[in-house]
N, CA, C and O atoms as a GROMACS GRO file, in nm:
protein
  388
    1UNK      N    1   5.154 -14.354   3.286
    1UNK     CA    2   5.039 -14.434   3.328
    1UNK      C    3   5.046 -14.454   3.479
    1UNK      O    4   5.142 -14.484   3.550
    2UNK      N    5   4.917 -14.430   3.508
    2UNK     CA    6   4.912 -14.432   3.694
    2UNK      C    7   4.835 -14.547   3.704
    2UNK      O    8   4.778 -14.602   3.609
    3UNK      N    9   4.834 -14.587   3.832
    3UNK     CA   10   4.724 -14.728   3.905
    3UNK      C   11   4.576 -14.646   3.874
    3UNK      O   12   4.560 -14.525   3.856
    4UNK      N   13   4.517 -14.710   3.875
    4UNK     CA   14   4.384 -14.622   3.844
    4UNK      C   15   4.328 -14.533   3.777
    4UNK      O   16   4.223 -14.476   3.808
    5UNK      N   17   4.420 -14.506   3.643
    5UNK     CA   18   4.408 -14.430   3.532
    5UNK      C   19   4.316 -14.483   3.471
    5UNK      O   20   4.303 -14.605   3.484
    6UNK      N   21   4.208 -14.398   3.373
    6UNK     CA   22   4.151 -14.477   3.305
    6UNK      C   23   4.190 -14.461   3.167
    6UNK      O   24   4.205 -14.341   3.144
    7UNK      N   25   4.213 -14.531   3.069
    7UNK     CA   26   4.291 -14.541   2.964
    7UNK      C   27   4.198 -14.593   2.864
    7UNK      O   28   4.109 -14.674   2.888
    8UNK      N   29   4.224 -14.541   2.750
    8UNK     CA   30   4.194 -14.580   2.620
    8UNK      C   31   4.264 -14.730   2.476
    8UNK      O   32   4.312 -14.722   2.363
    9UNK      N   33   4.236 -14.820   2.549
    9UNK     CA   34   4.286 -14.924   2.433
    9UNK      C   35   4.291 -14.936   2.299
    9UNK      O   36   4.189 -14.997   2.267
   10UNK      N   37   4.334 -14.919   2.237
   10UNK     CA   38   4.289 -14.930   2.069
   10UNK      C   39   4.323 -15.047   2.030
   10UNK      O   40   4.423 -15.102   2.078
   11UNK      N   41   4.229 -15.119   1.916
   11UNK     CA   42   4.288 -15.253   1.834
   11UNK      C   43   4.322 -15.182   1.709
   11UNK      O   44   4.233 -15.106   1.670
   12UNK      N   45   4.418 -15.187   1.643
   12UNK     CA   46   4.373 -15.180   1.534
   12UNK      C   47   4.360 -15.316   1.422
   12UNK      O   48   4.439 -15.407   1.448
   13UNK      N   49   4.298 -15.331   1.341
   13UNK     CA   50   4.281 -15.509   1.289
   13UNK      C   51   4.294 -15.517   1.136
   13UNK      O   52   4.249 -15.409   1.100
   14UNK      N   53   4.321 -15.565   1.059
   14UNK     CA   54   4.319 -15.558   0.913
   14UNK      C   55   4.218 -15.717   0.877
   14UNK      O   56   4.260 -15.831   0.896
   15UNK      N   57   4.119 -15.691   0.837
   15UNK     CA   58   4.028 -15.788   0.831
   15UNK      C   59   3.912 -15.793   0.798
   15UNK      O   60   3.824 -15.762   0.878
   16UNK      N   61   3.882 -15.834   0.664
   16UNK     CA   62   3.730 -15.798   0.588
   16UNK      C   63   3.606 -15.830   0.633
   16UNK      O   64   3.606 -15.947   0.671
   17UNK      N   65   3.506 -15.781   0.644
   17UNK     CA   66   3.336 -15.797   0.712
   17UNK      C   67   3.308 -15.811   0.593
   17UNK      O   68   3.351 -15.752   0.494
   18UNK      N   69   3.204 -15.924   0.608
   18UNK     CA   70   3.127 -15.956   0.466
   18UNK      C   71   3.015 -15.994   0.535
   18UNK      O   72   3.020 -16.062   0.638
   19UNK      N   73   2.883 -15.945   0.469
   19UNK     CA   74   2.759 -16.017   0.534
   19UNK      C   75   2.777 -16.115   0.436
   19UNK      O   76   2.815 -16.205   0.511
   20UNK      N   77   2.779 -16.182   0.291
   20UNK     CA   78   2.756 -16.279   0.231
   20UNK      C   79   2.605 -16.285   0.121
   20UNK      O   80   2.577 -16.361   0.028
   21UNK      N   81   2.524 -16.157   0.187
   21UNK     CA   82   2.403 -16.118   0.122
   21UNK      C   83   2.449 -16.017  -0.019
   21UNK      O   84   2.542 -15.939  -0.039
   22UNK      N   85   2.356 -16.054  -0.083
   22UNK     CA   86   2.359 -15.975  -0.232
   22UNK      C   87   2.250 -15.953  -0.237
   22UNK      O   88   2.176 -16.027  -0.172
   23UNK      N   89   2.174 -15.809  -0.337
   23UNK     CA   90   2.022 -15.789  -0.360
   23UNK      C   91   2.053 -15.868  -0.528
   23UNK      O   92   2.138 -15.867  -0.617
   24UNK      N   93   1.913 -15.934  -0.494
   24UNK     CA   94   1.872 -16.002  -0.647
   24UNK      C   95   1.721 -15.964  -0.650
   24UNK      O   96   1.650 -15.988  -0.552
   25UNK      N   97   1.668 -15.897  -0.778
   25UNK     CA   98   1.506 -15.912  -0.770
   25UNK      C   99   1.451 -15.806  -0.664
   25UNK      O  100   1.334 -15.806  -0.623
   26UNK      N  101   1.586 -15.682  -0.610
   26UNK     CA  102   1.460 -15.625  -0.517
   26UNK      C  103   1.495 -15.660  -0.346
   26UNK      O  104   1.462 -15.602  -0.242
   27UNK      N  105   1.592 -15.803  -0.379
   27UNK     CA  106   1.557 -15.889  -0.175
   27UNK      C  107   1.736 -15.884  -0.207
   27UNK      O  108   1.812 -15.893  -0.303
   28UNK      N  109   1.742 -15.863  -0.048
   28UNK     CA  110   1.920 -16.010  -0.015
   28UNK      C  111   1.851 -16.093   0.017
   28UNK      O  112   1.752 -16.121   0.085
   29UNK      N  113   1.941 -16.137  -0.061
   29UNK     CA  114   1.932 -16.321  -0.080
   29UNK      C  115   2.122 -16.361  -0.037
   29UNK      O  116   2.228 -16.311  -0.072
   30UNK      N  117   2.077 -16.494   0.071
   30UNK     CA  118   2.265 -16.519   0.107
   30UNK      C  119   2.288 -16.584  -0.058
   30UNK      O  120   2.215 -16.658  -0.123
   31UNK      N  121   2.426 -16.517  -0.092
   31UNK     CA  122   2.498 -16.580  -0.198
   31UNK      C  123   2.637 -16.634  -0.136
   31UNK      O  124   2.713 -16.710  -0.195
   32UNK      N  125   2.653 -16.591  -0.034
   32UNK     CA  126   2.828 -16.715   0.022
   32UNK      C  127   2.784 -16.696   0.200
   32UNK      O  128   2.692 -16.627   0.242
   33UNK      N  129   2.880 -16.781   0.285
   33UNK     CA  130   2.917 -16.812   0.410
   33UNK      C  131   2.927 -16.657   0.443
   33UNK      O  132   2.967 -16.577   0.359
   34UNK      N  133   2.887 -16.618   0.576
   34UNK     CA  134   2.938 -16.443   0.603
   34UNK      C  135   3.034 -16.498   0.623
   34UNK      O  136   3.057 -16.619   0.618
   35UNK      N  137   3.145 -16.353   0.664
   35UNK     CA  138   3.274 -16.396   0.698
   35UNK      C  139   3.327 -16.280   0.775
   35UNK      O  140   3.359 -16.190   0.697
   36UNK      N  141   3.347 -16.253   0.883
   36UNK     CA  142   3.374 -16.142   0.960
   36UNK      C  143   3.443 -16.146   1.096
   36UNK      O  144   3.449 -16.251   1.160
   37UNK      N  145   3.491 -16.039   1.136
   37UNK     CA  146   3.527 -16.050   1.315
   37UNK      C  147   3.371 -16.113   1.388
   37UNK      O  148   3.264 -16.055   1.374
   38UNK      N  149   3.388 -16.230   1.457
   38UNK     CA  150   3.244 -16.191   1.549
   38UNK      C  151   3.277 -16.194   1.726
   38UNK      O  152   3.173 -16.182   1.792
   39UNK      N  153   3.414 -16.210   1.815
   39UNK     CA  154   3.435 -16.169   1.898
   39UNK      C  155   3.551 -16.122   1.915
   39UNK      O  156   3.644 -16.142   1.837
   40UNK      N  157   3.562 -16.028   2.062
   40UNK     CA  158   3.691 -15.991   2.070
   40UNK      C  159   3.664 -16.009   2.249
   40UNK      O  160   3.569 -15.968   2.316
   41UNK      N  161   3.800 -16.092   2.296
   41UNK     CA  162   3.804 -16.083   2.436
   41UNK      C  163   3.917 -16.016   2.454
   41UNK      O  164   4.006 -16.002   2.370
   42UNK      N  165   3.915 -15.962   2.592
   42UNK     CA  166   4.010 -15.897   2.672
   42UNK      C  167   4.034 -15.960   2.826
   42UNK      O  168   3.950 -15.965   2.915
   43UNK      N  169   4.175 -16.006   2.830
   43UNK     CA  170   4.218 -16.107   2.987
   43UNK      C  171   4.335 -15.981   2.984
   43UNK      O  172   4.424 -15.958   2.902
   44UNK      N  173   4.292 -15.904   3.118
   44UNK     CA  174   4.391 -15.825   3.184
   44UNK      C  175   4.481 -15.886   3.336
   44UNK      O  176   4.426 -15.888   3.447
   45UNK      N  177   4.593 -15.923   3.318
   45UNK     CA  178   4.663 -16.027   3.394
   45UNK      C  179   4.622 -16.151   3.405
   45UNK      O  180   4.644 -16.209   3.299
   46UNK      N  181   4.573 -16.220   3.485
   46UNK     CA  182   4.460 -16.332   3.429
   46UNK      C  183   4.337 -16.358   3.467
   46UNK      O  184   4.278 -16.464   3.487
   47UNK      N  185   4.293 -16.203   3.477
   47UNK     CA  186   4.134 -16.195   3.467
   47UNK      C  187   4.079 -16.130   3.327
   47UNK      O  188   4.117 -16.026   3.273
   48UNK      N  189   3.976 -16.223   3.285
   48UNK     CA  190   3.886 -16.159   3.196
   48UNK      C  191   3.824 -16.015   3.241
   48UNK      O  192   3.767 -15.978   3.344
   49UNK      N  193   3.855 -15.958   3.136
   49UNK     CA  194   3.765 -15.817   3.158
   49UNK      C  195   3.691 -15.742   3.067
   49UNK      O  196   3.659 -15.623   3.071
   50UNK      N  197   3.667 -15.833   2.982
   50UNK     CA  198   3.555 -15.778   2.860
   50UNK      C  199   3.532 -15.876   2.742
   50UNK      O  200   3.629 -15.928   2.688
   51UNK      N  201   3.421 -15.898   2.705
   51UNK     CA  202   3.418 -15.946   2.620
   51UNK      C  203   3.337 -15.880   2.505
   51UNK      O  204   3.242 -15.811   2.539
   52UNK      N  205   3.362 -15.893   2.384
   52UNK     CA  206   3.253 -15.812   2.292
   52UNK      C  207   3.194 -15.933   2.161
   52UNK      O  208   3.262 -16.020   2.105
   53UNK      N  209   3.049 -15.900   2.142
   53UNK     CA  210   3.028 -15.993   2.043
   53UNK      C  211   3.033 -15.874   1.899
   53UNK      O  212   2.994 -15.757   1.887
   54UNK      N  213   3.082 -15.945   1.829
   54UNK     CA  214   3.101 -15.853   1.695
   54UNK      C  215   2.956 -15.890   1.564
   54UNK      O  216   2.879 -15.987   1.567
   55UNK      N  217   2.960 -15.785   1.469
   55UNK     CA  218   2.886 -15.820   1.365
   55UNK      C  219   2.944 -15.798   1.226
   55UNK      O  220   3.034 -15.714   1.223
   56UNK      N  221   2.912 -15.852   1.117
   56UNK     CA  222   2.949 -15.764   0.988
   56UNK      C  223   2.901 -15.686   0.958
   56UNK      O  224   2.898 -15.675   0.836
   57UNK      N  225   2.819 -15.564   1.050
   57UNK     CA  226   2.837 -15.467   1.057
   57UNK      C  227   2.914 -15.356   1.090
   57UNK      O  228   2.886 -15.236   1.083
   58UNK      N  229   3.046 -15.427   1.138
   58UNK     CA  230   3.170 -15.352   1.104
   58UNK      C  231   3.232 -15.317   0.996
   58UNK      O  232   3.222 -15.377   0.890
   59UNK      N  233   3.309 -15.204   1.018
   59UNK     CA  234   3.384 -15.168   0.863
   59UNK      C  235   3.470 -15.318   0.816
   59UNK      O  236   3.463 -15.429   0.868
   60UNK      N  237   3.538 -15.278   0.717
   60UNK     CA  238   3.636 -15.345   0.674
   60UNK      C  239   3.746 -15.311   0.764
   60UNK      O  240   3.721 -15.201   0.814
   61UNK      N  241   3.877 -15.368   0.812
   61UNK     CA  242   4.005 -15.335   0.892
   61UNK      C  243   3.953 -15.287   0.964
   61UNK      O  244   4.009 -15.178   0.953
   62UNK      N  245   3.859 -15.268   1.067
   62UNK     CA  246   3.808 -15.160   1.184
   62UNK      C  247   3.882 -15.149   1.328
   62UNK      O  248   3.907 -15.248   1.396
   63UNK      N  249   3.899 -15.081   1.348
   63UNK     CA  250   3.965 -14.990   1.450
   63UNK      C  251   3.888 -15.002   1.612
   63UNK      O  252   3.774 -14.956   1.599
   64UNK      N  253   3.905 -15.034   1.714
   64UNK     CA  254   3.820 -15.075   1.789
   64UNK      C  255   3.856 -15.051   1.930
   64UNK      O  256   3.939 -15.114   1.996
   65UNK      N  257   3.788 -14.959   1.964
   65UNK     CA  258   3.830 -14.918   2.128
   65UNK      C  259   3.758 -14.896   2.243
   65UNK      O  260   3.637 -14.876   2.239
   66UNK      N  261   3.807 -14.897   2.319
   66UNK     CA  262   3.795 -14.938   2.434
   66UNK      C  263   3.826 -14.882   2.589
   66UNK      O  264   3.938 -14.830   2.593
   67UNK      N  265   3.743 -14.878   2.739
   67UNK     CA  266   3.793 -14.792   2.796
   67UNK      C  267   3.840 -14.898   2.919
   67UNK      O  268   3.755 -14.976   2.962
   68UNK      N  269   3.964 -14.901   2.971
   68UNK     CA  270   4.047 -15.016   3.046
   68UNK      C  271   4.083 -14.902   3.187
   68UNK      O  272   4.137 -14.792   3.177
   69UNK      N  273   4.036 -14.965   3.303
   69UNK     CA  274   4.111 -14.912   3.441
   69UNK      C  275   4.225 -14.960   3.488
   69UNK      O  276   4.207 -15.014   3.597
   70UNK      N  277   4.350 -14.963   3.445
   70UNK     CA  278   4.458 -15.082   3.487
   70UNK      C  279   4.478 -15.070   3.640
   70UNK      O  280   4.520 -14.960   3.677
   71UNK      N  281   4.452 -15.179   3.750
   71UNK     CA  282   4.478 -15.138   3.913
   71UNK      C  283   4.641 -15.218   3.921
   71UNK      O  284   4.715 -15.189   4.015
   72UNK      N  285   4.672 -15.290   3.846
   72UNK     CA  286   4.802 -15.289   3.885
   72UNK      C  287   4.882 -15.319   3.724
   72UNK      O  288   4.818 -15.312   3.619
   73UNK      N  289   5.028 -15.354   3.730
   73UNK     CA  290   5.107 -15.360   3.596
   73UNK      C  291   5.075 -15.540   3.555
   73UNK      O  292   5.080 -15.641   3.626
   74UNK      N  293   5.050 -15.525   3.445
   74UNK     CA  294   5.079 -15.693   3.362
   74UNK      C  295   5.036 -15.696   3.252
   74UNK      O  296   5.072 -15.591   3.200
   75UNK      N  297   4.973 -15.761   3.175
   75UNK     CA  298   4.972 -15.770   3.028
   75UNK      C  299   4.875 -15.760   3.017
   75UNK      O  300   4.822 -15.790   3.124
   76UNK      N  301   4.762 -15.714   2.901
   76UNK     CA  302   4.647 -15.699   2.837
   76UNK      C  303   4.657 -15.778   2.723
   76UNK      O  304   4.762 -15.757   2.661
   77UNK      N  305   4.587 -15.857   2.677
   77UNK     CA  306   4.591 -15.944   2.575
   77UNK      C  307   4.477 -15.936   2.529
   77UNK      O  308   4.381 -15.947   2.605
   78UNK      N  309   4.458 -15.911   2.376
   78UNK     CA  310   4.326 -15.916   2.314
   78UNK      C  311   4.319 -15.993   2.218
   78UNK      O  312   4.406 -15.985   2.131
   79UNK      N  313   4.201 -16.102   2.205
   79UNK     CA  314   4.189 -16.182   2.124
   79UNK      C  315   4.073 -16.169   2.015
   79UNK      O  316   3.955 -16.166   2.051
   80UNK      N  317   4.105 -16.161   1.901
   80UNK     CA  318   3.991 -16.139   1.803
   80UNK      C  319   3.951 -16.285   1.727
   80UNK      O  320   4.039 -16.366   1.697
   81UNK      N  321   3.822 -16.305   1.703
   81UNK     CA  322   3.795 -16.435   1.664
   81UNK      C  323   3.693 -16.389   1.506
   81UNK      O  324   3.643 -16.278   1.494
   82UNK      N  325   3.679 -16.507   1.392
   82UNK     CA  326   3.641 -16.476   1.321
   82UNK      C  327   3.492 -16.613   1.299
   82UNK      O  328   3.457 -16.708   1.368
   83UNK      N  329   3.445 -16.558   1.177
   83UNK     CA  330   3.324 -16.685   1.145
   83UNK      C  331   3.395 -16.800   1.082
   83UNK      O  332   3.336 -16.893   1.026
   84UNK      N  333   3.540 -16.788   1.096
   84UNK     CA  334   3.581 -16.954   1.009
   84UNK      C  335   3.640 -16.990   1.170
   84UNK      O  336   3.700 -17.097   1.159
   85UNK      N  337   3.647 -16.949   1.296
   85UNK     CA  338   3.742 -16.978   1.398
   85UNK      C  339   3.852 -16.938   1.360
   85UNK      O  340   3.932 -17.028   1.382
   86UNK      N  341   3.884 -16.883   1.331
   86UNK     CA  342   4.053 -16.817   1.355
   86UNK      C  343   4.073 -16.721   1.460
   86UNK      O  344   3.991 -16.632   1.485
   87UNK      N  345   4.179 -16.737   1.520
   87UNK     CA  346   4.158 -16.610   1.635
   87UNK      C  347   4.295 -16.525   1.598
   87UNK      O  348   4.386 -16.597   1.557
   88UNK      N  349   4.322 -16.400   1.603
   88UNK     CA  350   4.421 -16.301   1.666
   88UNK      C  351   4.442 -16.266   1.757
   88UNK      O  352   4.354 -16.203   1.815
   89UNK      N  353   4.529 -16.281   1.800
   89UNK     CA  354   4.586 -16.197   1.925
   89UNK      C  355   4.730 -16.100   1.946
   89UNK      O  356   4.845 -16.122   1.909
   90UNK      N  357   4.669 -15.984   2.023
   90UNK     CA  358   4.792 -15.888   2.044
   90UNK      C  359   4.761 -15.885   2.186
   90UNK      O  360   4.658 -15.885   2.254
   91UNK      N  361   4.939 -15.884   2.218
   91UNK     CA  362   4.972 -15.864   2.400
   91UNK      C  363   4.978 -15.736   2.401
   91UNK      O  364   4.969 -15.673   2.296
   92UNK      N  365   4.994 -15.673   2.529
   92UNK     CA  366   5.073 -15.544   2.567
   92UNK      C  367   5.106 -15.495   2.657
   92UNK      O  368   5.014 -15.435   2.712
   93UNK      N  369   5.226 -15.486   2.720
   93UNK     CA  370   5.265 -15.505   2.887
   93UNK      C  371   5.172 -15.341   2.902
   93UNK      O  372   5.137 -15.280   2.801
   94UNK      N  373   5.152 -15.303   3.008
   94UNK     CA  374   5.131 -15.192   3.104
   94UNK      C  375   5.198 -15.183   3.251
   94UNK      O  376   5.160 -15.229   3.359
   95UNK      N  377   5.298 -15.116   3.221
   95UNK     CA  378   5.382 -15.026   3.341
   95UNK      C  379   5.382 -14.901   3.375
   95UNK      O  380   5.401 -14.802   3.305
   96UNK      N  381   5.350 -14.914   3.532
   96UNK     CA  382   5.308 -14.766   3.534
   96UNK      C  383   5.431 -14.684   3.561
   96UNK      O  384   5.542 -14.736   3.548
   97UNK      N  385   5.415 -14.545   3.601
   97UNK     CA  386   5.534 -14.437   3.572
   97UNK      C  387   5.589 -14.433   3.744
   97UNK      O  388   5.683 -14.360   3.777
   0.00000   0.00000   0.00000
């Protein structure tokens, strides 16, 4: 990894998308609360550098990437948030060669 590389991030996440809609009669109709990823931020050293709003139109466990310019070495931290508030987070140092 060089200063100014541009690099590929991957999340990978284990975590069910549910819209909460069922067809009854023909229509969706909501039958429960959705329940899904709906953001994911990214703080590269301690600047924000992306934020994404999510939908349950994601898969189930979805895989999620991303294109990152690192200009110098420190941590990437990504935080995933859900529709009950729960958040995840994974660190990951970046040092270059």
């Amino acid at each position: 990894l060089q200063a100014g590389e541009l690099i590929q991030v991957q999340v990978k996440t284990r975590h069910p998308n549910r819209t909460g809609l069922i067809v009854r009669d023909g229509q969706f109709v909501a039958a429960s609360e959705p329940f899904h990823l709906n953001g994911l931020d990214v703080v590269y050293g301690d600047e924000p550098v992306s934020r994404f709003v999510l939908t349950a139109a994601l898969s189930d466990n979805p895989l999620i990437s991303f294109l990152l310019r690192p200009w110098r070495e420190g941590l990437v931290r990504v935080t995933l948030t859900n529709t009950r508030g729960q958040r995840f987070e994974a660190v990951h140092s970046l040092r270059f060669a």
